[in-house]
N, CA, C and O atoms as CSV, one atom per row, in Angstrom:
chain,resi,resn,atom,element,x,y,z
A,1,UNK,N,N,-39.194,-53.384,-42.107
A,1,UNK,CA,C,-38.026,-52.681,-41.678
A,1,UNK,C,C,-38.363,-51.663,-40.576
A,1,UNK,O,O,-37.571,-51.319,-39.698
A,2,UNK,N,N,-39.775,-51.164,-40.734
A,2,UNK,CA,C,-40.208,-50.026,-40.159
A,2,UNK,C,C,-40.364,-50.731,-38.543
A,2,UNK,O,O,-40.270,-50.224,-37.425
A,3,UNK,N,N,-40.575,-51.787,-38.894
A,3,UNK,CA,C,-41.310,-52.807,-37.521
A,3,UNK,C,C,-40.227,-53.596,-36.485
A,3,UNK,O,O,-40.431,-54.211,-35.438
A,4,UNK,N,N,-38.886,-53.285,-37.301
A,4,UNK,CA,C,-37.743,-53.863,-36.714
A,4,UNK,C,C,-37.214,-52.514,-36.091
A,4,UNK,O,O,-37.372,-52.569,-34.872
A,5,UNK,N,N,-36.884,-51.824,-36.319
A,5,UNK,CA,C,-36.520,-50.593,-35.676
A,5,UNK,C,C,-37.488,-50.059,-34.891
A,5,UNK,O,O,-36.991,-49.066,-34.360
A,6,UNK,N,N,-39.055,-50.256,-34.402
A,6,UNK,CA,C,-39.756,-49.950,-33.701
A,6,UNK,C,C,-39.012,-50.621,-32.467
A,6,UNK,O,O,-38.260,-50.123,-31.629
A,7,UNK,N,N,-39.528,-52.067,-32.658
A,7,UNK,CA,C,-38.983,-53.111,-32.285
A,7,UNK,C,C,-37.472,-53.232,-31.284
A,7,UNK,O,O,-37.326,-53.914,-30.269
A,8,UNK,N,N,-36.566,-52.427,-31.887
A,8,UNK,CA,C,-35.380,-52.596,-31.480
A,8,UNK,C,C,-35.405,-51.213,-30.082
A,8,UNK,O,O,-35.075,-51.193,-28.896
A,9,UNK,N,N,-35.970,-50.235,-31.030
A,9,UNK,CA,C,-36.226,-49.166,-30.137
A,9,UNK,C,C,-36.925,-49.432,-28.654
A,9,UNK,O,O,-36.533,-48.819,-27.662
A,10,UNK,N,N,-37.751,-50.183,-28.614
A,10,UNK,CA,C,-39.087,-50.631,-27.660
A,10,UNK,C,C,-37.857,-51.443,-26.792
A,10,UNK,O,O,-37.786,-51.128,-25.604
A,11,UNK,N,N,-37.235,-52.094,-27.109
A,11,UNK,CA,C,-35.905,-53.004,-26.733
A,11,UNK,C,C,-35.550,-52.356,-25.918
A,11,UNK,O,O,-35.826,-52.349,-24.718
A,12,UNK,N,N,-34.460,-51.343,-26.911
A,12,UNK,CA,C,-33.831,-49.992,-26.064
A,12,UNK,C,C,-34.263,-49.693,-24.925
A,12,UNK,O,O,-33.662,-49.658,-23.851
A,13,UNK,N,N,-35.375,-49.465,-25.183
A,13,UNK,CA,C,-36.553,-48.714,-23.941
A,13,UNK,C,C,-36.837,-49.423,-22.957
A,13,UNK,O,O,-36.656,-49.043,-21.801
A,14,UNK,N,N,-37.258,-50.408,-23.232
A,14,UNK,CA,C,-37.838,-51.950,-21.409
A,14,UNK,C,C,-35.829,-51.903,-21.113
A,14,UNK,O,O,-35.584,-52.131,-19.928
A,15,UNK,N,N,-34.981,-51.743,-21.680
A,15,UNK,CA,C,-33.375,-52.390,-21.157
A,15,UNK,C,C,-33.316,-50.853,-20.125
A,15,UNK,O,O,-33.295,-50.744,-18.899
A,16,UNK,N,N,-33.304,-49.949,-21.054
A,16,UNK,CA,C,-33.403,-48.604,-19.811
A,16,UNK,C,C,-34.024,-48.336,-19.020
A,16,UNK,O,O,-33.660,-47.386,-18.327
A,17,UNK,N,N,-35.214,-48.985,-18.719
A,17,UNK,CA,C,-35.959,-48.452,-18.094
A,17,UNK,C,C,-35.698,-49.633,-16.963
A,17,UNK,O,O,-35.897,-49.385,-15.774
A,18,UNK,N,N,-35.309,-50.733,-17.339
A,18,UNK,CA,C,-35.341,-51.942,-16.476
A,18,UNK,C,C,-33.835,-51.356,-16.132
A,18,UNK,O,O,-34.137,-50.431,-15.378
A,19,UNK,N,N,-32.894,-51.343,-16.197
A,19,UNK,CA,C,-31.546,-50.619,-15.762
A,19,UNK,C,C,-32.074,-49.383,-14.628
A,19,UNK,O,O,-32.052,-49.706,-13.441
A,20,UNK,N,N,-32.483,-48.160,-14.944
A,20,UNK,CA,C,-33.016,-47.324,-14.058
A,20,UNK,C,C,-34.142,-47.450,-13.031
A,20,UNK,O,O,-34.469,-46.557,-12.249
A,21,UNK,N,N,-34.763,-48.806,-13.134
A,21,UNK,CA,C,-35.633,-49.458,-11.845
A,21,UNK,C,C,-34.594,-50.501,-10.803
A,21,UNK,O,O,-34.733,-50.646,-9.588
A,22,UNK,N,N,-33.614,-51.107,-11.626
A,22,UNK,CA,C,-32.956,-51.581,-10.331
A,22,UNK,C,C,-31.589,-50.926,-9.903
A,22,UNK,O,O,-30.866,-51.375,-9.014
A,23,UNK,N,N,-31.262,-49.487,-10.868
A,23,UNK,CA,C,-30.260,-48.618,-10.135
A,23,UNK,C,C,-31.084,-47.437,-8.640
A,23,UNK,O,O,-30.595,-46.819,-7.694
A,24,UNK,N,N,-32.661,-47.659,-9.229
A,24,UNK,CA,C,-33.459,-46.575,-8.113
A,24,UNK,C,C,-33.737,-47.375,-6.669
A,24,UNK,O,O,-33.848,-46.787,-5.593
A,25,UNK,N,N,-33.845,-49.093,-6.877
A,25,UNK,CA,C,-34.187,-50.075,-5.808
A,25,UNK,C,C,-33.305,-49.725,-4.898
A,25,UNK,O,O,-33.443,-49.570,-3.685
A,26,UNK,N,N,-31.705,-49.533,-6.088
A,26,UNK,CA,C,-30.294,-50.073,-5.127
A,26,UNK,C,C,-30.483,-49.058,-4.139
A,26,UNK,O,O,-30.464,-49.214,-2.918
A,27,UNK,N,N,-30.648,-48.115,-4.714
A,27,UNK,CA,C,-30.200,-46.451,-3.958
A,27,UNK,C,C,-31.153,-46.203,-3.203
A,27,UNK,O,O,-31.144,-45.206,-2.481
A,28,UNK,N,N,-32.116,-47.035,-3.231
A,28,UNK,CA,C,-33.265,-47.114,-2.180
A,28,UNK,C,C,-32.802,-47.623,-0.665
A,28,UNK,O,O,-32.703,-47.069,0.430
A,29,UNK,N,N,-32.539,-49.147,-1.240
A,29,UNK,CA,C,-31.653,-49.777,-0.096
A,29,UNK,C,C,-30.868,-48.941,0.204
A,29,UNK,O,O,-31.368,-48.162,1.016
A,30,UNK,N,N,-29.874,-48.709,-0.049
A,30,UNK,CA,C,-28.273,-48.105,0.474
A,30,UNK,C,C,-29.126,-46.548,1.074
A,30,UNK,O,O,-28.304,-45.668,1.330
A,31,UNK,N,N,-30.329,-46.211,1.268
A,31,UNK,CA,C,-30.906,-44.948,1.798
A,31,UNK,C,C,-31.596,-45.467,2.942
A,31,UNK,O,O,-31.848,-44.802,3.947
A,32,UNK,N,N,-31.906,-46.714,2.759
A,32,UNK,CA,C,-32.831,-47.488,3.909
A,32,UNK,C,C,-31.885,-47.740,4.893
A,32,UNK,O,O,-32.004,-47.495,6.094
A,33,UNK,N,N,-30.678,-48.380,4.165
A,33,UNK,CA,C,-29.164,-48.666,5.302
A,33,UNK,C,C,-28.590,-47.573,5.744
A,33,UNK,O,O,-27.831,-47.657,6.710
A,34,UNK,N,N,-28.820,-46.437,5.176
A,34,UNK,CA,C,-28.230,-45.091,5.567
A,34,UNK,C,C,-29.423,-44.828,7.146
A,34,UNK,O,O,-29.094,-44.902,8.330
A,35,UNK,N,N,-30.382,-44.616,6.742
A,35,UNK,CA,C,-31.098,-44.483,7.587
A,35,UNK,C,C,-31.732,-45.552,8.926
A,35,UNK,O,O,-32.253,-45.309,10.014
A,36,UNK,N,N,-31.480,-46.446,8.406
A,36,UNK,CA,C,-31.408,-47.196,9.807
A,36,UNK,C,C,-29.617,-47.272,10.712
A,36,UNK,O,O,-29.405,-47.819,11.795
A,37,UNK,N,N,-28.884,-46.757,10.093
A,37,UNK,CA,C,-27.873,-46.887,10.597
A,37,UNK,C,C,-28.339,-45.395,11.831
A,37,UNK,O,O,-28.429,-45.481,13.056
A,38,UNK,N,N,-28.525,-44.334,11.094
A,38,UNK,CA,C,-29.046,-43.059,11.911
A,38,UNK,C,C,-30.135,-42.962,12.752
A,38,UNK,O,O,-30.427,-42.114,13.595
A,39,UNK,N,N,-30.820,-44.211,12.297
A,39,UNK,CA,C,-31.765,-44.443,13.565
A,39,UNK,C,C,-31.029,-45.088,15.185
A,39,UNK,O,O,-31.334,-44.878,16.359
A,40,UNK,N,N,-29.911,-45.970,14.502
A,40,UNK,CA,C,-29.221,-46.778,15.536
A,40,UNK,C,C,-28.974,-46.043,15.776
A,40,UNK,O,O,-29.775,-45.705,16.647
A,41,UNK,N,N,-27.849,-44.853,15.563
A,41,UNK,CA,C,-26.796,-44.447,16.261
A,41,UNK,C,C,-27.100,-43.209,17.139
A,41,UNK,O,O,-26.305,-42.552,17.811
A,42,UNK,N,N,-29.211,-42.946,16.887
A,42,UNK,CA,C,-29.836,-41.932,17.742
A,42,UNK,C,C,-30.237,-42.559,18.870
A,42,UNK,O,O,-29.777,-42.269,19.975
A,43,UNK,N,N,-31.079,-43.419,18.685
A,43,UNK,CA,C,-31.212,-44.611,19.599
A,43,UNK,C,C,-30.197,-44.611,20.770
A,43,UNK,O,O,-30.394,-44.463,21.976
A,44,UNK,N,N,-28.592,-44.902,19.792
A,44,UNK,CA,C,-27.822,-45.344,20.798
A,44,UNK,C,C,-27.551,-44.125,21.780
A,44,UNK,O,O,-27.545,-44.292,22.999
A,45,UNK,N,N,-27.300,-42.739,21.114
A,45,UNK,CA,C,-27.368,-41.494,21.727
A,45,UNK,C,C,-28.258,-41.351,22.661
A,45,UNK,O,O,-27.862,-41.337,23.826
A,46,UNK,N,N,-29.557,-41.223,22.395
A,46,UNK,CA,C,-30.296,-40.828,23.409
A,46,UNK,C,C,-30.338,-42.053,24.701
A,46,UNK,O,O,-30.168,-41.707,25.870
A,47,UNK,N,N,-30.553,-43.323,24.369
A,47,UNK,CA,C,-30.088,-44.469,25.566
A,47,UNK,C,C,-28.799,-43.850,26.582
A,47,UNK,O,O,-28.722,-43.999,27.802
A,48,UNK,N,N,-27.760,-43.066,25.628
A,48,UNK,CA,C,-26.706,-42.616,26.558
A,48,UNK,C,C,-27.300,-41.287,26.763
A,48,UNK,O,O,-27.309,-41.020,27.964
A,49,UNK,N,N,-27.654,-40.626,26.244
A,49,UNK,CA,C,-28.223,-39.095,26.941
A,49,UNK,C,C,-29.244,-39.484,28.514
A,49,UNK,O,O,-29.121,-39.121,29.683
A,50,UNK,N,N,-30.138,-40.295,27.871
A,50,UNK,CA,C,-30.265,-41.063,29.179
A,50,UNK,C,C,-29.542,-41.845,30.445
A,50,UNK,O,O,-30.045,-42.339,31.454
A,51,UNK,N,N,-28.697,-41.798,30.172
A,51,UNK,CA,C,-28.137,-42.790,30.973
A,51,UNK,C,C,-27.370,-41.561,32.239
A,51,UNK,O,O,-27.404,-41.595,33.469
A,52,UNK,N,N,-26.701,-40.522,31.255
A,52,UNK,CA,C,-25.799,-39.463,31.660
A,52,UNK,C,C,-26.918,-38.531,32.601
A,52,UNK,O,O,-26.572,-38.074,33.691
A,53,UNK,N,N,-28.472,-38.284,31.964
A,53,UNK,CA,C,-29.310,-38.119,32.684
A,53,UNK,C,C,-29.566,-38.396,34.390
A,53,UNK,O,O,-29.526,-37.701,35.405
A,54,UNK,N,N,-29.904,-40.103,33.996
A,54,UNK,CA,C,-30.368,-40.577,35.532
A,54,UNK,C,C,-28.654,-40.567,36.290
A,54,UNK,O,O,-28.754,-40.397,37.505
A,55,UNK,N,N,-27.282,-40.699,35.854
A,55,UNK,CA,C,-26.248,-40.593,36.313
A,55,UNK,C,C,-26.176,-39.516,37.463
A,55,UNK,O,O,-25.923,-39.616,38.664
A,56,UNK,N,N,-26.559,-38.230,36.482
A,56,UNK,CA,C,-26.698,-36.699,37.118
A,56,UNK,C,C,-27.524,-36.710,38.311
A,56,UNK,O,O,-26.991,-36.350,39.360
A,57,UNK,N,N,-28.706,-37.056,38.316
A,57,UNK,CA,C,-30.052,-37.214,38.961
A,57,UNK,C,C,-29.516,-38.016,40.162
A,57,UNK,O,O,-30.096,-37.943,41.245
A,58,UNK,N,N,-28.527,-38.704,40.008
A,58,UNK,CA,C,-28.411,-39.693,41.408
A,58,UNK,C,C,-26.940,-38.774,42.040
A,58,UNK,O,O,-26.739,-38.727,43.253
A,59,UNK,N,N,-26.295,-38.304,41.358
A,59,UNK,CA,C,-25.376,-37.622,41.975
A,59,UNK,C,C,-26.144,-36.220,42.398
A,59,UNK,O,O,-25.899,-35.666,43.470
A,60,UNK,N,N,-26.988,-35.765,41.554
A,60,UNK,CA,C,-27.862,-34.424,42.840
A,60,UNK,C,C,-28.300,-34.856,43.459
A,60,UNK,O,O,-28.546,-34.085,44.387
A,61,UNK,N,N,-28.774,-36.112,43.678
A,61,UNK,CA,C,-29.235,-36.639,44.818
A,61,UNK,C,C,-28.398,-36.749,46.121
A,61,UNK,O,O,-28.550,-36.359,47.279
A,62,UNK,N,N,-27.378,-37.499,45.390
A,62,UNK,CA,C,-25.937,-37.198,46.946
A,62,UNK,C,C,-25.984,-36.450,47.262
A,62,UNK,O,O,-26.496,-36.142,48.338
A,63,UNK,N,N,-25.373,-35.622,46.332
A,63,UNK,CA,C,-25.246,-34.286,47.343
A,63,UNK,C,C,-26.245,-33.416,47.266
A,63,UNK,O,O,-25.495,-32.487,46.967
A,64,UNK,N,N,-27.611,-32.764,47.282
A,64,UNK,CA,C,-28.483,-32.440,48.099
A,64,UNK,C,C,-28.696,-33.390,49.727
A,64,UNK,O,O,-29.158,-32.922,50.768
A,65,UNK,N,N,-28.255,-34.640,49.526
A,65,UNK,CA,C,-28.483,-35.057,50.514
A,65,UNK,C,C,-27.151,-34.960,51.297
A,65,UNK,O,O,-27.548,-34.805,52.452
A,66,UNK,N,N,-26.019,-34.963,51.326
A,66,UNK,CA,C,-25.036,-34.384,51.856
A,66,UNK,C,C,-25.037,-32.419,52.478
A,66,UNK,O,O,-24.569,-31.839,53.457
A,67,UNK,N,N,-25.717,-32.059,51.438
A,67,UNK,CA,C,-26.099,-30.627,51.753
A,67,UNK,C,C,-27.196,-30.443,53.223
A,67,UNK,O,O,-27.088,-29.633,54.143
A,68,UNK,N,N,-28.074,-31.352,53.042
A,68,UNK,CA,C,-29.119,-31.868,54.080
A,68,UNK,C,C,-28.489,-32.099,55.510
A,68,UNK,O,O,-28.676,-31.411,56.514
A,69,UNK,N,N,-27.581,-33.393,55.355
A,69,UNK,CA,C,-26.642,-33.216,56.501
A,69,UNK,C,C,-25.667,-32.966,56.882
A,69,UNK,O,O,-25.070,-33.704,57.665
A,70,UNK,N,N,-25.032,-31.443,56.291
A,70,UNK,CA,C,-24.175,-30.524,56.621
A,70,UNK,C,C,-24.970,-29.224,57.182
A,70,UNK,O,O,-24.550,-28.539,58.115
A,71,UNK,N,N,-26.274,-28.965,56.425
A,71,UNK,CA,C,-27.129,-28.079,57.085
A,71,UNK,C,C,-27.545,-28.492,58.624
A,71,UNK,O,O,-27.224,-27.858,59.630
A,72,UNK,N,N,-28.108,-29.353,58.594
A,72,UNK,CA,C,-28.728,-30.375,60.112
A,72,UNK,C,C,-27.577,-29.930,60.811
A,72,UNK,O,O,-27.759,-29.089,61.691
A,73,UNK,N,N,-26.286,-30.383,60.560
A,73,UNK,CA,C,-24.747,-30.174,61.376
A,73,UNK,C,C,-24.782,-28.895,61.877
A,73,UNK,O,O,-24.531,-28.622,63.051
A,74,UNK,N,N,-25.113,-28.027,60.948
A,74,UNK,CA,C,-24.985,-26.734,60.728
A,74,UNK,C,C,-26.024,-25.956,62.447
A,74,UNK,O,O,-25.687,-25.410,63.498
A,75,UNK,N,N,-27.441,-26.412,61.731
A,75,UNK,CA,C,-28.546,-25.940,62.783
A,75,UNK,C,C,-27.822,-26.000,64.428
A,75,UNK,O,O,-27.910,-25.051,65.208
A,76,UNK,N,N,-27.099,-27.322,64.760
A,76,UNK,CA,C,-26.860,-28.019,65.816
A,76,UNK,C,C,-25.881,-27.419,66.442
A,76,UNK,O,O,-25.972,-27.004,67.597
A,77,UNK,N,N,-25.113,-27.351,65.894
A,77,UNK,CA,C,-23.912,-26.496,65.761
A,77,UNK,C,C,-24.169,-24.943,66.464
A,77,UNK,O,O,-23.759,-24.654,67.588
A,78,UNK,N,N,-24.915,-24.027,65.590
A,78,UNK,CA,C,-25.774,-22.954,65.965
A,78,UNK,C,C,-26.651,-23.117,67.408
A,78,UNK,O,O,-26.610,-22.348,68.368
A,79,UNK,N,N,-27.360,-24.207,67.283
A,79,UNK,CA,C,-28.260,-24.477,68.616
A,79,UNK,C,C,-27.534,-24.742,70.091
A,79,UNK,O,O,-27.896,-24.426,71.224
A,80,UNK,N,N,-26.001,-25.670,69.457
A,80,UNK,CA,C,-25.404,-25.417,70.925
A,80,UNK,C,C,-24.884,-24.398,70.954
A,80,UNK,O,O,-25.340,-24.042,72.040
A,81,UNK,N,N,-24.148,-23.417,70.581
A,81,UNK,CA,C,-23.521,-22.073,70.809
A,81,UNK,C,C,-24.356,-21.458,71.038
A,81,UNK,O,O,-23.906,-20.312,71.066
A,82,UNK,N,N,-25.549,-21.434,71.277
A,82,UNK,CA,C,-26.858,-20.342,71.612
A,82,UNK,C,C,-26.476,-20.953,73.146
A,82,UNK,O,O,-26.178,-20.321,74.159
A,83,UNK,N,N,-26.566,-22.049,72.995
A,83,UNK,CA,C,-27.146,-22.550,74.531
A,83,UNK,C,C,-25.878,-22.243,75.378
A,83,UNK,O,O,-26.107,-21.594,76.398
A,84,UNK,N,N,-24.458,-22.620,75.124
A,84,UNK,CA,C,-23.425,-22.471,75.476
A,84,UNK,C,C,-23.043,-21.094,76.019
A,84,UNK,O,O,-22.220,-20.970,76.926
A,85,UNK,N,N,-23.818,-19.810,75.295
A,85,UNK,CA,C,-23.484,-18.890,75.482
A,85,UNK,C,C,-24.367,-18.085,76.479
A,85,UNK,O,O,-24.070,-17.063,77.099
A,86,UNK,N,N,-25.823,-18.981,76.481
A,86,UNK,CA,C,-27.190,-18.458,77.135
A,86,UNK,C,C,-26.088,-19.564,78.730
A,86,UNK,O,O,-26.724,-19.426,79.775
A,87,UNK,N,N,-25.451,-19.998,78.841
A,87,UNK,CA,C,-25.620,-20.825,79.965
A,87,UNK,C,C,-23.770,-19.655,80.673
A,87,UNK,O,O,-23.481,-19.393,81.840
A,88,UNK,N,N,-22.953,-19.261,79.326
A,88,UNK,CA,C,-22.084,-18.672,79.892
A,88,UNK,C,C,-22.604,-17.413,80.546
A,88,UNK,O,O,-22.055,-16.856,81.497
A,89,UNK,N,N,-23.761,-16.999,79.925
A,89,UNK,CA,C,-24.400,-15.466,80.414
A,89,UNK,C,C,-24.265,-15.566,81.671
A,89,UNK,O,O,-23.577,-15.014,82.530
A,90,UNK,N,N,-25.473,-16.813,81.615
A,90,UNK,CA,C,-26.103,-17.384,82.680
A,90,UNK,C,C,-24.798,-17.640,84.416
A,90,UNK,O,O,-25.062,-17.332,85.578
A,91,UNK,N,N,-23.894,-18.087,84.033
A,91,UNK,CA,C,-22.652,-18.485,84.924
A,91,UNK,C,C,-22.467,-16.895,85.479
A,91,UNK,O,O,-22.518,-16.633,86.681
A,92,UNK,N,N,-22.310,-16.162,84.730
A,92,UNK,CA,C,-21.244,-14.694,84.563
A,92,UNK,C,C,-22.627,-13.912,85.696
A,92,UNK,O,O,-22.301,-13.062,86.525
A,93,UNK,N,N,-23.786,-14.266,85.576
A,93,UNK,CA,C,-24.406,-12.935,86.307
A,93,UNK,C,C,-24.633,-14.027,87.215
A,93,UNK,O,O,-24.591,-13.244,88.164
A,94,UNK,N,N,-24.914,-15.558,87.991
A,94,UNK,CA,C,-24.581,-15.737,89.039
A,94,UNK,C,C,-23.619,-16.042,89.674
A,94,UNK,O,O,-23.680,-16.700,90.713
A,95,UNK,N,N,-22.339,-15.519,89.039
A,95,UNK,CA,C,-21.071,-15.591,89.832
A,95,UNK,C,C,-20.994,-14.598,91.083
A,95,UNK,O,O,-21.494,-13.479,91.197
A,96,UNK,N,N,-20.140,-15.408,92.083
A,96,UNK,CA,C,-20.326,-14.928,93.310
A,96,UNK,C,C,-19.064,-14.450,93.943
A,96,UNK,O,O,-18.052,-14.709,93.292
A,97,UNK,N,N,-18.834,-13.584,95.464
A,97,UNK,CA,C,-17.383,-13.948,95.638
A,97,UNK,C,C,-17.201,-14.897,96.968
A,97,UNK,O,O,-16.315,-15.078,97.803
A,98,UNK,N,N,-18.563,-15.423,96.703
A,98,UNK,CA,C,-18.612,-16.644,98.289
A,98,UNK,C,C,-17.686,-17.427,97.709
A,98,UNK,O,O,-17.448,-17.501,96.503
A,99,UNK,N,N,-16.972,-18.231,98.925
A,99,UNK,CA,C,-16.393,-18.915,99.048
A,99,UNK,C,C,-16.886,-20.244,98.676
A,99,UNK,O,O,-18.076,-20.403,98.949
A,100,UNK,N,N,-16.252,-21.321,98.085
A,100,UNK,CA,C,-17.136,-22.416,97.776
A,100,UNK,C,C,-15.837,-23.731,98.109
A,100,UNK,O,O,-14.612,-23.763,97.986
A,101,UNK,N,N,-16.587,-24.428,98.444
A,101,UNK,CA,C,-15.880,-25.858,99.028
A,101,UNK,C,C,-15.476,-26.624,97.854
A,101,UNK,O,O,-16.400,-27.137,97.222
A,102,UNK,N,N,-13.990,-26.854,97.325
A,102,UNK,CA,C,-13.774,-27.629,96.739
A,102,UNK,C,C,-12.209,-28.159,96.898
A,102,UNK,O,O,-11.672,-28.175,98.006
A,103,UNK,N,N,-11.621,-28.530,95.864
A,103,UNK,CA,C,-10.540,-29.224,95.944
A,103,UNK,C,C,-9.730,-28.448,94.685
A,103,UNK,O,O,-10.256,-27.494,94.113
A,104,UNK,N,N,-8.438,-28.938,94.324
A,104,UNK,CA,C,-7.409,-28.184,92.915
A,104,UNK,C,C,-8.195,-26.673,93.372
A,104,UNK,O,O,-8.742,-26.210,94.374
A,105,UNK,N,N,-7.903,-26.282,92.101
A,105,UNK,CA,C,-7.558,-24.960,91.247
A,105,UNK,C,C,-8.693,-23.618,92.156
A,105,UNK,O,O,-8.498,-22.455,92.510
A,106,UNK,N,N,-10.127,-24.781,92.256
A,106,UNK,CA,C,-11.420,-23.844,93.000
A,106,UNK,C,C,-10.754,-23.997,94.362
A,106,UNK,O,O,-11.043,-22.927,94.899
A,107,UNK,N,N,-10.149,-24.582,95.097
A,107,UNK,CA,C,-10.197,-24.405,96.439
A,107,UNK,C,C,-8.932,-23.188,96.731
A,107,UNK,O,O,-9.101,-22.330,97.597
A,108,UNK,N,N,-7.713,-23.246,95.922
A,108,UNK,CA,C,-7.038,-22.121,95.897
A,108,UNK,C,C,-7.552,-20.919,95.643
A,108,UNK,O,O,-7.137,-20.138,96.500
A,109,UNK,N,N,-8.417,-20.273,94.706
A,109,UNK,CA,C,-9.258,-19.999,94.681
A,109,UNK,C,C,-10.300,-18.979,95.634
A,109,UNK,O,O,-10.508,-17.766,95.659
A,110,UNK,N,N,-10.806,-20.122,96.364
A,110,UNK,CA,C,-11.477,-20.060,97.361
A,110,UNK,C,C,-10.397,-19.061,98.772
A,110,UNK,O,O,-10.678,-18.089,99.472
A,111,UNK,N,N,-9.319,-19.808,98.668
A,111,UNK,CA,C,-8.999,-19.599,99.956
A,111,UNK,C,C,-7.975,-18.273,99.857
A,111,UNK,O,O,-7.560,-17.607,100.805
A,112,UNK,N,N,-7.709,-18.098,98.532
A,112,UNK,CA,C,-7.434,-16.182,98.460
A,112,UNK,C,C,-8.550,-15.686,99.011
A,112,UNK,O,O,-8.602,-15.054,100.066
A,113,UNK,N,N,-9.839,-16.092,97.993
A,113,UNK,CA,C,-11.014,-14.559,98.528
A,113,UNK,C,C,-11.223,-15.297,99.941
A,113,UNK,O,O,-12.420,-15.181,100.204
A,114,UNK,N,N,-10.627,-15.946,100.873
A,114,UNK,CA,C,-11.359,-16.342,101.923
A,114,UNK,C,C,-9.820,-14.755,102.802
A,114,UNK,O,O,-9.904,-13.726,103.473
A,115,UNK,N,N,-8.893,-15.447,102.267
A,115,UNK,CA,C,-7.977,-13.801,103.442
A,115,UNK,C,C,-8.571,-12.697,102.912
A,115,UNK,O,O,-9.089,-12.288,101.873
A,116,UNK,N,N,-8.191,-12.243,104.464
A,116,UNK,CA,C,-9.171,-10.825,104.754
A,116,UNK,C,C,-7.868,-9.936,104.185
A,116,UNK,O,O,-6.691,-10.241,103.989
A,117,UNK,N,N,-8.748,-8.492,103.984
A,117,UNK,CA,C,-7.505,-7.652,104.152
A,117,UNK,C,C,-6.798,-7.835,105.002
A,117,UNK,O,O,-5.690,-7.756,104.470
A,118,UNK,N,N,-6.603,-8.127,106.457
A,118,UNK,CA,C,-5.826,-8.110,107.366
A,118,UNK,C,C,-4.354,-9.280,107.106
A,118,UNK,O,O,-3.136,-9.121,107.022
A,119,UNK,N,N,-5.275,-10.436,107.051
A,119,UNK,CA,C,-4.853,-11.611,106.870
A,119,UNK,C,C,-3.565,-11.386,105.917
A,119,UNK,O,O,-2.468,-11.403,106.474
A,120,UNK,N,N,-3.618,-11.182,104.558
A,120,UNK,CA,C,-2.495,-10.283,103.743
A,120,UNK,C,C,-1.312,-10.031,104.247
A,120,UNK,O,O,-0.500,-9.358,103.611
């Protein structure tokens, strides 16, 4: 009697214990699927963190390089108004009140400063 109730007990025991080895497997899996799902969906993140990355990287690229040739514009820009203004200097201190041979607007021009006071 003593050996049947050991017996039954020992039963008890491999059924629970075999119950709580394939309720710990399950929850193993369903932790393995948890976690490869969070591996995907970092994966998939950082592939797009990357992506938004080199995106950025090619648009600073435009425009630094747009900045490049608006500066260049810029220099040129500056370099003729130097010159424009070195050449208006330049006009203004050899302007003369000689008379000069031309046609339109310079020869009228011309042919005021050519009457004398008298002429008047």
């Amino acid at each position: 009697m003593l050996e049947r109730k050991v017996d039954v007990l020992l039963s008890h025991q491999r059924q629970f214990v075999e119950k709580n080895r394939l309720s710990l497997e399950q929850k193993i899996k369903e932790k393995e699927k948890e976690v490869f799902r969070q591996l995907h969906d970092l994966l998939t993140e950082d592939l797009q963190c990357e992506q938004i990355n080199q995106d950025l990287q090619q648009a600073n690229n435009a425009l630094q390089a747009e900045l490049d040739k608006a500066i260049a514009v810029k220099h040129r820009l500056e370099n003729d108004c130097i010159e424009l203004n070195t050449e208006a200097v330049q006009s203004r201190t050899g302007f003369t009140c000689k008379p000069v041979k031309g046609t339109g607007i310079i020869n009228n021009l011309n042919w005021k400063s050519d009457l004398s006071p008298d002429a008047r």
